[in-house]
C-alpha positions in Angstrom: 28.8 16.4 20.4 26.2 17.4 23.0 25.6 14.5 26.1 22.6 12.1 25.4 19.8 12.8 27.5 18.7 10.3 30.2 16.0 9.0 28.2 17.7 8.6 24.8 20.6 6.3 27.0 17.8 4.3 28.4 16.2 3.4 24.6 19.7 2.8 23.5 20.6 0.7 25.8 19.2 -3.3 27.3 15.8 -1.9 27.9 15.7 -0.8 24.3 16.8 -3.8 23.1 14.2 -6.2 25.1 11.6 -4.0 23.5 13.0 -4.6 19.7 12.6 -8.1 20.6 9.2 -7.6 21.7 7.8 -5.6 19.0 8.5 -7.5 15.6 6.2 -9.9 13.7 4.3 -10.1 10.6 0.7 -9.4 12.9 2.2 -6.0 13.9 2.8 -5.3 10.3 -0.9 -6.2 9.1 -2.0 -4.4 11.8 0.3 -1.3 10.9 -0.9 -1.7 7.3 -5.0 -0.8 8.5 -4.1 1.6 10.8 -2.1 3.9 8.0 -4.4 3.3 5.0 -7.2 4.8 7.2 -4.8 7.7 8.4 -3.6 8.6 5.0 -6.6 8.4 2.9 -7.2 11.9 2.8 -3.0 12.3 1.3 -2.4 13.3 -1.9 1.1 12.4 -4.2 3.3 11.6 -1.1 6.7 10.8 -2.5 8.9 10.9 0.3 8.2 10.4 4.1 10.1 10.3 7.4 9.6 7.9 10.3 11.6 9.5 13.3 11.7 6.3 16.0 11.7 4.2 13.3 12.6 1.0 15.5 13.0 -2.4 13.6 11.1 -1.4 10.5 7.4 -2.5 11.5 6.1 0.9 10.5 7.9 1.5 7.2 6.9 -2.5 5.7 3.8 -1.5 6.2 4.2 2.1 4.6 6.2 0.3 1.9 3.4 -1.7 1.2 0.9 1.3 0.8 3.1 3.3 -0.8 5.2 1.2 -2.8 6.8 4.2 -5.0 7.7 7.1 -2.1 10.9 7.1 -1.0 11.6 6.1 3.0 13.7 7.4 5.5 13.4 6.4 9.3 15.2 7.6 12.4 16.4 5.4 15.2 18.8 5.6 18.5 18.7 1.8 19.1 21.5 0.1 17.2 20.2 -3.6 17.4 17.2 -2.0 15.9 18.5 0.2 13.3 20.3 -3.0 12.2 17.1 -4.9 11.9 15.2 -1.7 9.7 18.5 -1.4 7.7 18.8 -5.2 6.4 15.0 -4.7 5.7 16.6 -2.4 2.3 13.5 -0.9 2.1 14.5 2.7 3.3 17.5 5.0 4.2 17.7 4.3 7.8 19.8 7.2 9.6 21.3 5.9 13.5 21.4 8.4 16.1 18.8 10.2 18.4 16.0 12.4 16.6 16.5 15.4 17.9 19.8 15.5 16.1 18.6 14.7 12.8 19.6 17.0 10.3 17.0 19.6 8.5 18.8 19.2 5.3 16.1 18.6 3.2 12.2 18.3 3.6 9.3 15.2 3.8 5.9 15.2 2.4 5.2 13.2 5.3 6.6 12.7 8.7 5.5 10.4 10.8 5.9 9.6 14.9 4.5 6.3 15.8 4.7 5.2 19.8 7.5 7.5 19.5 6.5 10.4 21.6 4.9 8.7 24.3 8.5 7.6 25.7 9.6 11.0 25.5 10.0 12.9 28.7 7.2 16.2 28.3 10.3 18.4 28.5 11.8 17.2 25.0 8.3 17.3 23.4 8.7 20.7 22.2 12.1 20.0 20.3 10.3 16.6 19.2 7.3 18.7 17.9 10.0 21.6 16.2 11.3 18.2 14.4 8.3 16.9 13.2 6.8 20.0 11.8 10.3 21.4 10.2 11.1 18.4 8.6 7.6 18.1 7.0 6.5 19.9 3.6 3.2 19.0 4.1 1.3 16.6 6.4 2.6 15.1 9.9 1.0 11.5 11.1 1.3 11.8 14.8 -0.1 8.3 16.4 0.0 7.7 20.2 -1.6 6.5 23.2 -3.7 10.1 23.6 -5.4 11.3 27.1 -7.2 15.1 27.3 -4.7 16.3 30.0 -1.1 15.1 30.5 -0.5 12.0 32.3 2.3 9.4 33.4 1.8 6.0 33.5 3.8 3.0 35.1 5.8 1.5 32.1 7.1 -2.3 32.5 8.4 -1.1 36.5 9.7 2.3 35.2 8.7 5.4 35.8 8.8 8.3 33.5 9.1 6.3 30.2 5.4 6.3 29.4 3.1 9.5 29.1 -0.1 10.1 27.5 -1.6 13.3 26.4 -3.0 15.3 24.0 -0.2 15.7 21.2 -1.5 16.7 18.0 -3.6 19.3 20.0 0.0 20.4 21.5 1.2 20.9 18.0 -2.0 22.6 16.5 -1.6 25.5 19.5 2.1 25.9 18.2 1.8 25.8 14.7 -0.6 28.2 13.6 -1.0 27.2 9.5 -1.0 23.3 10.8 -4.6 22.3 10.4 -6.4 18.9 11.2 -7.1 16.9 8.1 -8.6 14.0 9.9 -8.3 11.2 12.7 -9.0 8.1 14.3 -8.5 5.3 16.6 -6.8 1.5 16.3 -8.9 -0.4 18.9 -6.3 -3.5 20.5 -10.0 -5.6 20.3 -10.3 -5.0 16.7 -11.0 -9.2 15.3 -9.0 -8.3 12.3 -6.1 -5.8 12.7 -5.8 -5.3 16.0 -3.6 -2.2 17.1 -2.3 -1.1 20.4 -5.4 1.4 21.5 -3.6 4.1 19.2 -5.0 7.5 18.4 -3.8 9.1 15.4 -4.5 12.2 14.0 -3.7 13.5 10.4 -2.5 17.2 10.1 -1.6 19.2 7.0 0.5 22.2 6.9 -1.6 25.4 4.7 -0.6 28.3 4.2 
């Protein structure tokens, strides 16, 4: 077994557990629910898809609600929370980091949800390798987005939060990914209000 990085102990761990608490509620769920039927209105016949940083299971209710027939898997290093997404029993919930997950089989969709944000910019390129192997098709990548990298003070800690330009990241390494659509969850929104998330829809072609 290869040694956690410093990062994947930290979500594991107390800080990742405070934030489990934080993040649960039916509001996050609705909220959820808007944000993904925008972003996957442009999908066609998704039958499987795969969270990785699945958390407690905010993310897939919603996506179970949308998509009430495709199969869900989700991805998670924080045990308290892969407990809480597992008694959900609305999707096969795998426990360990994701850059260990296995490429055993493929996903129409995969999905990365506030997931990439907390990653430290030299795992993003084994994150991105993740995200587009696992995927047959289309890859939902949703996060706080900037033009040019950038940290950003997180709760105290530093080098837990980044923003930058993902999906842009992934379009210059994947040449047959394409951009299908995108858009933005505004945390002002009187309805569903999101946490200032850009998300960006991209389809694999040959």
């Amino acid at each position: 077994m290869r040694d956690l990085s410093e990062q994947e102990q930290f979500w594991q761990g107390d800080f990742g557990n405070r934030y489990v608490e934080r993040n649960v509620g039916q509001p996050l769920v609705a909220g959820n629910l808007a944000l993904f039927a925008k972003a996957l209105t442009r999908t066609s016949r998704i039958d499987s898809l795969l969270e990785l940083g699945t958390n407690a299971g905010n993310n897939l209710q919603a996506l179970r609600q949308l998509l009430p027939h495709c199969e869900l898997f989700g991805v998670e290093i924080n045990q308290l929370a892969c407990a809480q997404a597992k008694a959900l029993g609305i999707a096969q919930i795998w426990h360990g980091s994701l850059f260990d997950f296995p490429r055993d089989r493929g996903y129409d969709l995969t999905v990365s949800k506030g997931v990439l944000i907390h990653l430290a910019p030299t795992l993003l390129a084994t994150a991105y390798a993740q995200l587009y192997a696992l995927s047959q098709r289309y890859i939902l990548i949703a996060e706080y987005y900037n033009p040019t990298p950038v940290e950003v003070s997180y709760r105290g800690t530093s080098g837990k939060l980044f923003k930058r330009d993902f999906a842009g990241e992934m379009l210059d390494r994947y040449p047959d990914l394409h951009l299908l659509d995108y858009g933005f969850g505004y945390h002002r929104d009187p309805q569903f209000p999101v946490d200032d998330i850009t998300w960006f829809l991209l389809e694999k072609r040959p």
